[in-house]
C-alpha positions in Angstrom: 19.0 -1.1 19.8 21.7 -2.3 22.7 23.4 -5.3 22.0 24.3 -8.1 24.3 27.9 -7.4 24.5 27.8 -4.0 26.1 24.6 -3.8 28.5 24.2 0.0 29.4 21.3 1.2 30.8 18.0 0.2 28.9 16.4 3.4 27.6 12.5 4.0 28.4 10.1 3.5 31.0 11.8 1.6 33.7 9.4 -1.7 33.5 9.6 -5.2 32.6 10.0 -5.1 28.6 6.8 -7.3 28.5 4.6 -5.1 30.4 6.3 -1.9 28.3 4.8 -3.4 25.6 1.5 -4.2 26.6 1.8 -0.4 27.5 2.4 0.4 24.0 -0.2 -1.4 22.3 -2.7 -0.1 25.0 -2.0 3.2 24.0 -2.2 3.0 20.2 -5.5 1.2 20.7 -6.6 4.2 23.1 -4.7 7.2 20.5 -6.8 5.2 17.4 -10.4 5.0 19.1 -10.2 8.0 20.1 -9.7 9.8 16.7 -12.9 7.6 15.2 -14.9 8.4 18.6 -14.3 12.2 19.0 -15.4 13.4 15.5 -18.4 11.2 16.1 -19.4 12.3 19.8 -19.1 15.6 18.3 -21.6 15.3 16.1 -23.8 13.1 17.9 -23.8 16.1 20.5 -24.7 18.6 17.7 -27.9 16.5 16.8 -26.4 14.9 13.6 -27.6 11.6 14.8 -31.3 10.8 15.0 -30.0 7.9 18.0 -30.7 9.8 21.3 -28.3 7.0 22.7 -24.6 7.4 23.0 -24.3 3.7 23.1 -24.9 4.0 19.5 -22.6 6.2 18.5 -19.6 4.2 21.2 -20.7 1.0 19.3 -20.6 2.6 15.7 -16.7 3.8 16.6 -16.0 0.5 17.7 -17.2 -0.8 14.8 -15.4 1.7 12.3 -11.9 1.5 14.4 -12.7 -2.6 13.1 -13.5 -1.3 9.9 -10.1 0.9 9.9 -8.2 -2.2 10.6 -9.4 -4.6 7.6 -11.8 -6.6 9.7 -14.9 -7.2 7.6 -18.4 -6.3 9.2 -21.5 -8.3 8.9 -25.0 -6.3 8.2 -28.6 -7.0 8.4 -31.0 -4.8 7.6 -35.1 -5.7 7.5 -37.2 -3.6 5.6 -40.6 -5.1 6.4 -42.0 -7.8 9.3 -41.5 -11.1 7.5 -38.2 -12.9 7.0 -38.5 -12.7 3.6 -37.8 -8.4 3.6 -34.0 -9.5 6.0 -31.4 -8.2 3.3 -27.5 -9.2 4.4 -24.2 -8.1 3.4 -20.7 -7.5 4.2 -19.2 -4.2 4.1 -15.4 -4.7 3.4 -13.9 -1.9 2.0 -11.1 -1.0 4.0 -10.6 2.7 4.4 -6.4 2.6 3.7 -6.2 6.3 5.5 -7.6 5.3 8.4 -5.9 1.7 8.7 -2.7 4.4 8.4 -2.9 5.5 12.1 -2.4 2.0 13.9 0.6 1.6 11.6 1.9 4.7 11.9 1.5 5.0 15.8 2.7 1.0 16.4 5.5 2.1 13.7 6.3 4.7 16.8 5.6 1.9 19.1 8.5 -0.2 17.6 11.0 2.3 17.8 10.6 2.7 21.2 10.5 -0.7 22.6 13.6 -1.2 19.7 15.6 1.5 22.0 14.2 -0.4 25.4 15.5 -3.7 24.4 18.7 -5.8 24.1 19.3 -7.5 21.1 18.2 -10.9 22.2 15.1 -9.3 24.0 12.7 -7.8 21.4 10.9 -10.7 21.4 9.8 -9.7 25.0 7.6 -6.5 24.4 6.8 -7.4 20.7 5.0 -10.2 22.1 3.5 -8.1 24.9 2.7 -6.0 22.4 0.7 -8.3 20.2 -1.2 -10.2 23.0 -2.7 -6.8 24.3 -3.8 -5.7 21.2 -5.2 -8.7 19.9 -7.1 -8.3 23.5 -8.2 -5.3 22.3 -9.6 -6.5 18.9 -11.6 -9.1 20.6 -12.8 -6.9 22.8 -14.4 -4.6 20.6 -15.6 -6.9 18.3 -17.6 -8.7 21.3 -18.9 -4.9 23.0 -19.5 -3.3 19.7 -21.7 -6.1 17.6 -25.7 -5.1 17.7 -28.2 -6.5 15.5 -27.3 -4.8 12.5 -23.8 -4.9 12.3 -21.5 -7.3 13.7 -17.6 -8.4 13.6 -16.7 -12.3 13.9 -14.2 -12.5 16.8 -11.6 -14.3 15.7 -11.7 -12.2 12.7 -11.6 -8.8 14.9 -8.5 -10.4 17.3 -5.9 -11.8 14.3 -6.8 -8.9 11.6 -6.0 -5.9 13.5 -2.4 -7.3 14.3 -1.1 -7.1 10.6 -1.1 -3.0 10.4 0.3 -3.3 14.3 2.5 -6.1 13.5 4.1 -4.5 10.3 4.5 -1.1 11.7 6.2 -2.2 14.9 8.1 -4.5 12.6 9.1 -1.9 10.5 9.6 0.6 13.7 11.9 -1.7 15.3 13.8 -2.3 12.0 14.6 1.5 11.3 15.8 1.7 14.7 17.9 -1.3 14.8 19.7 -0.2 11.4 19.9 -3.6 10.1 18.4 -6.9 10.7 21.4 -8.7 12.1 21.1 -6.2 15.0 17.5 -6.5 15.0 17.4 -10.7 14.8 20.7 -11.2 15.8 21.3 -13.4 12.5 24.1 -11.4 10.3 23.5 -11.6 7.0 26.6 -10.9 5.3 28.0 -14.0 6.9 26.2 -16.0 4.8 26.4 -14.1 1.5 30.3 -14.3 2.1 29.9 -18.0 2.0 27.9 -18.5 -1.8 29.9 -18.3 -5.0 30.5 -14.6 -6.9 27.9 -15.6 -9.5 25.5 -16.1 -6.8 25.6 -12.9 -5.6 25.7 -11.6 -8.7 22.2 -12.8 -9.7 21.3 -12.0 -6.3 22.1 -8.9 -6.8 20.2 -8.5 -9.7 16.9 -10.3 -8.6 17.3 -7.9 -5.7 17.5 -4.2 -7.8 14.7 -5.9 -9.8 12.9 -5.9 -6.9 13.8 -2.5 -6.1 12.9 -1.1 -9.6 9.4 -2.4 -9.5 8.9 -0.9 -5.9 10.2 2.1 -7.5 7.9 2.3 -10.3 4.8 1.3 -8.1 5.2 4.0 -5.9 6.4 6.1 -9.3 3.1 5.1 -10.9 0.6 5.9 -7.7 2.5 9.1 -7.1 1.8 10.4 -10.6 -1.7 8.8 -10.0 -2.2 10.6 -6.6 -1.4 14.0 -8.5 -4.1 13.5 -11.2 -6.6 12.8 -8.7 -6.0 16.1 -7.4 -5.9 18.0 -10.1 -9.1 16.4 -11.0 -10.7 17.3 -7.9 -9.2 21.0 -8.3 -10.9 21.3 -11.8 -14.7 19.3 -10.5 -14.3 21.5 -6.8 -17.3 23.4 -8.1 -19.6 19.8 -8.1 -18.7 19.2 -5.0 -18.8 21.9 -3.3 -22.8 21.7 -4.8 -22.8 18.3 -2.9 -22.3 19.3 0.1 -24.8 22.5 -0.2 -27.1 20.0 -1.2 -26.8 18.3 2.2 -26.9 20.9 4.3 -24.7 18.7 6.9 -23.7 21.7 9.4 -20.6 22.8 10.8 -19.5 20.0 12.8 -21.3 17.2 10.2 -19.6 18.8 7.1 -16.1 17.9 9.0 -17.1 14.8 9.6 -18.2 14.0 6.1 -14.8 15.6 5.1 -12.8 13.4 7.5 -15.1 10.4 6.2 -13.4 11.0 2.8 -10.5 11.6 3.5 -9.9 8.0 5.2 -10.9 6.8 1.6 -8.5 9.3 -0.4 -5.4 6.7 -1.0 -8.3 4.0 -1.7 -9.4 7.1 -4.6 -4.9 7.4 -5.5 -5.2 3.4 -5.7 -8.3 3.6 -8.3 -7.0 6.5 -10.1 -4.0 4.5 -10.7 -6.0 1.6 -11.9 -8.0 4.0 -14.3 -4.8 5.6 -15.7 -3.6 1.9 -16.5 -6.4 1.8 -18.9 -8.6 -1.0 -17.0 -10.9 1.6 -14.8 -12.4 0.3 -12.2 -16.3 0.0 -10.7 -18.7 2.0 -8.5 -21.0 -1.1 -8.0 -22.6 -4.0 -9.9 -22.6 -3.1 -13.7 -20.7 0.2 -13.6 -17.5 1.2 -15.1 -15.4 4.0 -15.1 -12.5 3.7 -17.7 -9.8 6.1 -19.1 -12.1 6.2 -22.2 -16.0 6.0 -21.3 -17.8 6.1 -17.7 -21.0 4.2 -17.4 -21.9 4.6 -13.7 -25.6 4.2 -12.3 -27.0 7.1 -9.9 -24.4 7.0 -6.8 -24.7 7.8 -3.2 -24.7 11.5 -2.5 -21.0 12.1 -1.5 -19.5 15.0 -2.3 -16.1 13.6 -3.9 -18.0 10.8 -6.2 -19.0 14.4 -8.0 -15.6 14.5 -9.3 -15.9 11.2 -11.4 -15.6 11.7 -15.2 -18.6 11.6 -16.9 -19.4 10.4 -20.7 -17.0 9.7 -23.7 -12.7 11.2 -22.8 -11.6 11.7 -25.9 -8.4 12.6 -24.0 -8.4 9.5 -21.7 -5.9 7.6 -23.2 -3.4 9.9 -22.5 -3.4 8.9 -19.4 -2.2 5.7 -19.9 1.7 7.5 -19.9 1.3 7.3 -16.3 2.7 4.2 -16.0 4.8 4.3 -18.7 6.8 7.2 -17.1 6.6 5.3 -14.0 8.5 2.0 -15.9 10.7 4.8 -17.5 12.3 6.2 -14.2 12.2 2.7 -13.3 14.4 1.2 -15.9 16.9 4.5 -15.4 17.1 3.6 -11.7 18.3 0.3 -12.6 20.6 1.4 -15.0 22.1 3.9 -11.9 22.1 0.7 -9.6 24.5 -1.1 -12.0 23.9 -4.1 -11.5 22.7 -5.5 -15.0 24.7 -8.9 -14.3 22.3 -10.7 -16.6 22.7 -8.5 -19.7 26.7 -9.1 -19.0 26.4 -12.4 -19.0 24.3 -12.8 -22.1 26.6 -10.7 -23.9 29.2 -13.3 -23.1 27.4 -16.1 -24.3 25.8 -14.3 -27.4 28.4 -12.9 -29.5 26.2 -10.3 -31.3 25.5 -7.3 -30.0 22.3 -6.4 -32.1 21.1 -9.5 -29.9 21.9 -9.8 -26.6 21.1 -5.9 -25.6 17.2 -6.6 -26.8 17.4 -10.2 -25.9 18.5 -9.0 -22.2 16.3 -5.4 -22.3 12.9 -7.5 -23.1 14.0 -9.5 -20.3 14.8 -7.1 -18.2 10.9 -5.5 -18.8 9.2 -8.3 -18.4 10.8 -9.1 -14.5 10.4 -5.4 -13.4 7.2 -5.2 -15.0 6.1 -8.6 -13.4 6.9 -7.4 -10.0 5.0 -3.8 -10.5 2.3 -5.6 -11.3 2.7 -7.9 -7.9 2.6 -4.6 -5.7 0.0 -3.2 -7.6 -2.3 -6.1 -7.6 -1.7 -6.0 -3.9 -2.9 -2.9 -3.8 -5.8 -3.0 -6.1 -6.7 -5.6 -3.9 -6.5 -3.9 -0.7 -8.5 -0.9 -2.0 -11.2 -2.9 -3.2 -14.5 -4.2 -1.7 -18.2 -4.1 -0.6 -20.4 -1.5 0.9 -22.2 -4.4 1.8 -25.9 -4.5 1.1 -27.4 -3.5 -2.6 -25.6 -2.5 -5.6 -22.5 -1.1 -4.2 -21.1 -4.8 -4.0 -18.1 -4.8 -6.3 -16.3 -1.5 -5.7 -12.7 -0.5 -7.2 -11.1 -2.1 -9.6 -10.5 -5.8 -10.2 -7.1 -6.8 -9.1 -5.7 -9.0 -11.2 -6.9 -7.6 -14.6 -5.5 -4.2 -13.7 -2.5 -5.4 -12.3 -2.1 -6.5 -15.5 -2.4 -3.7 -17.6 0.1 -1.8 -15.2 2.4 -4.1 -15.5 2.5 -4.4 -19.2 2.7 -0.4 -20.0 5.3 -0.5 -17.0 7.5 -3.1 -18.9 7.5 -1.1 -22.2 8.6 2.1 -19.7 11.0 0.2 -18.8 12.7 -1.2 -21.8 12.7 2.6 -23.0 14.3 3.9 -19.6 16.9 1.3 -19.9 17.8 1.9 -23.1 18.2 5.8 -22.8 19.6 5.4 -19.0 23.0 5.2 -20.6 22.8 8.3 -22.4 21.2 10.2 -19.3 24.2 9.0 -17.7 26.9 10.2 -19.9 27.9 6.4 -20.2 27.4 6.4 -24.1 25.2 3.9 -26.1 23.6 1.2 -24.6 25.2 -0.8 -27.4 28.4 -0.6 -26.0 29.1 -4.0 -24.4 29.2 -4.5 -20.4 32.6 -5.5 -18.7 32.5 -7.8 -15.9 34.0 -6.6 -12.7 35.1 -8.5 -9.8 33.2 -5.8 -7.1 29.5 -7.0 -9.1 29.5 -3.4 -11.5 29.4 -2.3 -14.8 31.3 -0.5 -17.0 30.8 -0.3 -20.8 33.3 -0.2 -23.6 33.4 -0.5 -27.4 34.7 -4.5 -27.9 33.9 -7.5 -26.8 35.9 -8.4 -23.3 37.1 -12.1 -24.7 39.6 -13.0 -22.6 38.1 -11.3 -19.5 35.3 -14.2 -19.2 35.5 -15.5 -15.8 
């Protein structure tokens, strides 16, 4: 990003920054239809839709690039004449790897306008940017609605912003390389002003904060990887699935592609099944790390690949996250900034006390904010089909959250206490010296006389 002292000449396309980013959003609204339309054209062209239309098929993309975007769709369906046979719904479950391409492409938006503007200027096209596609949202809630499914407008012009808004957020961020370039408002200026023992705890709250992003992502990752082995070892069913459908060329890639906008929504419930709470494939089902109790399904291929009957190896799974707190509690030993076991150990003589006392402590924050990100997640992966049984699908946030977050803290504790040793710092019993730059070293006595 330029900066206001030095103006050179702005980079990018030689327009007024507002209208460059009305450009921008314009074309990630174009760049996202058309990979919903184009798989769907194709096979309304090969006869996979009974719809002789193409209006049909134009309304049903817009309706999915809604869907792909977190705004909720309304659906009717009548299955006799009277009004008593109208059945209604709302199909909510966001597919997470389709809601991945506006980010991704208003992430690449972001940069861009980032290099384009001054630093007292990105307010210009981000605000361009927003209006238009907010435009766009309205737009194709209001074309797209028919009888049977519908998108409330307000709904379909504010939802669609927050995976454009963070990504060109985020875009403009990286390319910035710090906020006080990106804002204008330094921060360091005003950390220079508070006291050492305020940026000592603020530097602990923020490698907390860190550790439990890092076991989050530690914890889906190793999640992510189970799924696929699972999937390697049930390929057989599914590949009987989709013989079973007969979709064609063209309609088997577009089932495939249907799934595969769902696949981090499947890495999100694995994650919540390793945790040892499961999660639900409609009303009345669960599928749990040790029994699955799941009514008929619909027939997609990769529902094949849920475990079936009693796991008498399912609890195994639940060292998922507890390798995930593990790595987390190492990083933070790494960071060293473990300010708060250093000051307990300066306020509680004994040794045997203060390194549990601050350890426990020290599981229970990280832990709590694993089980913050993850609840966000579970959350986000979780919804309705819309009409019928499939009303409660995924896993409940806040009780798996939950149990994530517990067998994250007990990771934790252990990876703090052997991070140390892994190290080559010696025993965690050693007791933490106080240094004026906010790190740790450890030695073998107490530092009396070295309190500040």
């Amino acid at each position: 990003m330029n900066s206001t002292a030095d103006k050179p000449q702005r980079d990018g396309i030689p327009m007024p920054l507002w209208l460059q980013g009305a450009f921008e959003a314009a074309q990630m609204f174009v760049i996202s239809a058309l990979i919903v339309f184009i798989p769907l054209a194709a096979s309304w062209f090969t006869g996979g839709f009974a719809e002789k239309d193409a209006s049909v098929v134009a309304r049903l993309a817009g309706q999915i690039w809604l869907l792909g975007h977190g705004v909720p769709l309304h659906l009717t369906m009548t299955s006799g004449p009277s009004s008593a046979s109208v059945e209604t719904g709302t199909f909510s479950l966001l597919p997470l790897g389709l809601a991945l391409v506006p980010f991704l492409l208003s992430w690449r938006a972001g940069r861009r306008l980032a290099r384009a503007s001054y630093t007292d200027q990105l307010w210009q096209p981000l605000f361009g940017a927003v209006c238009i596609y907010a435009a766009a949202g309205l737009a194709t809630a209001f074309v797209c609605s028919s009888p049977g499914a519908s998108a409330p407008l307000i709904a379909s012009m504010l939802i669609p912003l927050i995976p454009a808004g963070a990504g060109l957020i985020i875009g403009s961020r990286l390319e910035a390389g710090s906020w006080g370039r990106l804002i204008g408002v330094n921060a360091a200026d005003w950390i220079s002003r508070t006291s050492q023992d305020q940026r000592w705890a603020g530097s602990y709250a923020v490698s907390v904060i860190r550790s439990g992003f890092v076991a989050a992502m530690a914890a889906l990752s190793l999640s992510a990887l189970l799924l696929t082995f699972n999937i390697m070892g049930r390929w057989a069913d599914i590949v009987g699935v989709y013989q079973a459908l007969r979709p064609g060329a063209l309609g088997g890639a577009t089932l495939t592609l249907g799934q595969l906008a769902f696949m981090p929504n499947l890495a999100i419930w694995t994650l919540a099944w390793a945790g040892g709470d499961g999660f639900s494939i409609g009303v009345g089902s669960t599928v749990a790390p040790l029994a699955t109790s799941v009514a008929p399904v619909p027939p997609i291929p990769l529902l094949a690949a849920l475990p079936t009957g009693d796991l008498s190896w399912g609890f195994a799974a639940l060292i998922i996250p507890i390798m995930a707190g593990i790595l987390a509690g190492w990083w933070f030993v790494r960071a060293g900034e473990n300010h708060f076991d250093e000051w307990l150990s300066m306020k509680v003589r004994q040794r045997w006390l203060s390194l549990p006392a601050s350890t426990i402590f020290l599981g229970a924050v990280i832990g709590a904010v694993t089980a913050f990100l993850c609840g966000i997640l579970f959350w986000i992966s979780q919804g309705s089909v819309g009409i019928g049984r499939l009303t409660e699908v995924g896993p409940d946030p806040l009780s798996a959250a939950l149990w994530v977050g517990l067998e994250v803290a007990v990771g934790v504790m252990i990876g703090a206490l052997v991070g140390p040793w892994l190290e080559g710092e010696g025993p965690a019993l050693a007791l933490p010296r106080r240094r004026t730059d906010g790190h740790e070293k450890s030695r073998t006595e107490h530092p009396a006389g070295n309190a500040e």
